[in-house]
C-alpha positions as YAML, in Angstrom:
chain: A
units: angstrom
residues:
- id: 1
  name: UNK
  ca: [-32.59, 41.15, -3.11]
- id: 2
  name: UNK
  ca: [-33.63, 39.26, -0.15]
- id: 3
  name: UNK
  ca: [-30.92, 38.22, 1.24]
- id: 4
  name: UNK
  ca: [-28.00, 40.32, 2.27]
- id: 5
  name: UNK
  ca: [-24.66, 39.00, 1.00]
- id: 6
  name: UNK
  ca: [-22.28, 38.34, 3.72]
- id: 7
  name: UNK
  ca: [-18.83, 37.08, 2.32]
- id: 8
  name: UNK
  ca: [-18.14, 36.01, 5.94]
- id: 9
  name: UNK
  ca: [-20.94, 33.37, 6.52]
- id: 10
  name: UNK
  ca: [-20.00, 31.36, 2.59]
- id: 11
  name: UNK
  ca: [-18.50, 28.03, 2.44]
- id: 12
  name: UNK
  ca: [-18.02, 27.11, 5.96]
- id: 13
  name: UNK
  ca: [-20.21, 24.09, 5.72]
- id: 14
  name: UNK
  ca: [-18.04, 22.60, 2.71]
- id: 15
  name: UNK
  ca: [-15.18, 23.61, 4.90]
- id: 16
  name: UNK
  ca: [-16.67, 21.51, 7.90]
- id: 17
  name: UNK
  ca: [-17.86, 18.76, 5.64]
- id: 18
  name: UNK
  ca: [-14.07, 18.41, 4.38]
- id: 19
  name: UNK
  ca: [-12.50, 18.79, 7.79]
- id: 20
  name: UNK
  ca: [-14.65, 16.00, 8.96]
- id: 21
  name: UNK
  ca: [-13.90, 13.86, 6.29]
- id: 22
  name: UNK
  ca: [-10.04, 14.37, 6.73]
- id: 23
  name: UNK
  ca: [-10.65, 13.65, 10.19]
- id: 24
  name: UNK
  ca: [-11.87, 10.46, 9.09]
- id: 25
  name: UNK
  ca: [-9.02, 9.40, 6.45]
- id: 26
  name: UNK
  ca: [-6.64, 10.42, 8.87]
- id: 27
  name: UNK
  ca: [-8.32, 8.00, 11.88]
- id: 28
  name: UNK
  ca: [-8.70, 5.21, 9.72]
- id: 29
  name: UNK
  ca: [-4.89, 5.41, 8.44]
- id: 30
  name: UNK
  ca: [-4.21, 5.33, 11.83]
- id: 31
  name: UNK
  ca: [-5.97, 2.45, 12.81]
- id: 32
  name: UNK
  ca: [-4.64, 0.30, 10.06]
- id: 33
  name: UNK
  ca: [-1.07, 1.14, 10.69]
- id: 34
  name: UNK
  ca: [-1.63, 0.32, 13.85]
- id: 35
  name: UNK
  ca: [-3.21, -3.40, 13.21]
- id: 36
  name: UNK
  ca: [-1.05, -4.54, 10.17]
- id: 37
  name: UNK
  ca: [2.50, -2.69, 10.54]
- id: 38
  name: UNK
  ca: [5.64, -4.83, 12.02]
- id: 39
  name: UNK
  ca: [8.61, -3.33, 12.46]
- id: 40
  name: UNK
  ca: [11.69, -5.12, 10.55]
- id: 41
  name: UNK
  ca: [13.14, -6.23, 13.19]
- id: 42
  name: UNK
  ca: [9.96, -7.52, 15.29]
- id: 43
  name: UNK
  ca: [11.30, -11.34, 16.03]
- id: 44
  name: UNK
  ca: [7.83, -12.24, 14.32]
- id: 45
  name: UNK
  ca: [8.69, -11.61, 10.96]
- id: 46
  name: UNK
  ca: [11.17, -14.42, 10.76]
- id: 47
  name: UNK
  ca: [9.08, -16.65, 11.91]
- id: 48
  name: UNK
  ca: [6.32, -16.25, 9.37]
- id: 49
  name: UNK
  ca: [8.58, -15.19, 6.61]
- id: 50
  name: UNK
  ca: [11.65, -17.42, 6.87]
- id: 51
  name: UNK
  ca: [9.70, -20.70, 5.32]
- id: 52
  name: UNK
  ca: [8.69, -18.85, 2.33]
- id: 53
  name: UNK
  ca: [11.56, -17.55, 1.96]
- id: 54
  name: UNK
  ca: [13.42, -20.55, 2.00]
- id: 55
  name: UNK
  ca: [11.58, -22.20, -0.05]
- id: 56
  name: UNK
  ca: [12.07, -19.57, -2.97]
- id: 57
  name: UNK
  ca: [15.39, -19.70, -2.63]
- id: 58
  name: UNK
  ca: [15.95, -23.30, -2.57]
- id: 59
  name: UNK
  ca: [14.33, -24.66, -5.74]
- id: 60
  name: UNK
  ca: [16.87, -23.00, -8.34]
- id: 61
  name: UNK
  ca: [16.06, -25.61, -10.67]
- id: 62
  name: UNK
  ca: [12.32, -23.79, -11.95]
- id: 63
  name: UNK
  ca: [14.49, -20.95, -11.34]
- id: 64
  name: UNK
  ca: [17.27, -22.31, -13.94]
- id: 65
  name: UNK
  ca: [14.38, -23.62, -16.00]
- id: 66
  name: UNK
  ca: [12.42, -20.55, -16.40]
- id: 67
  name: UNK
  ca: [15.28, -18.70, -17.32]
- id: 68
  name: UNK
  ca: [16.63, -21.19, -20.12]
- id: 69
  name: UNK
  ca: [13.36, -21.27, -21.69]
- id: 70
  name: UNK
  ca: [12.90, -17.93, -22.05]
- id: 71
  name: UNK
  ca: [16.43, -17.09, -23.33]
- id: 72
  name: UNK
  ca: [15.79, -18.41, -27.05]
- id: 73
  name: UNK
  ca: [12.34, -16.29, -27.16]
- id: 74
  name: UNK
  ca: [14.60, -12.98, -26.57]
- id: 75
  name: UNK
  ca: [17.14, -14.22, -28.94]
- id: 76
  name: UNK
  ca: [14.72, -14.65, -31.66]
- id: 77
  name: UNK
  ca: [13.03, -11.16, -30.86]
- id: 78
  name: UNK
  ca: [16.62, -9.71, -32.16]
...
């Protein structure tokens, strides 16, 4: 043999390679938390929620609609 085998000197370039790459993950988790996450009580959430909210809540009749029509299809399943 050549080479001498040195159980010391094997796989530290995968181990850098990985570190590196968790390094990475890790950053860009970071950075997206950081640009989309709103705390529930930020004063912005109701403001671009509320309307859409309301307006699911307040048109019950597709709601009441929905629901009636599918009733019969799960009675005739049984």
């Amino acid at each position: 043999m050549s080479v001498a085998y040195d159980p010391n000197k094997l796989g530290w370039p995968a181990a850098a390679v990985t570190t590196v790459a968790t390094l990475g993950l890790l950053f860009a988790a970071y950075t997206i938390h950081n640009n989309t996450y709103r705390h529930p009580r930020d004063p912005m959430n109701f403001q671009v929620y509320h309307a859409e909210d309301n307006a699911q809540h307040s048109a019950p009749a597709s709601h009441g609609e929905a629901a009636h029509e599918a009733a019969p299809a799960a009675e005739a399943k049984h």
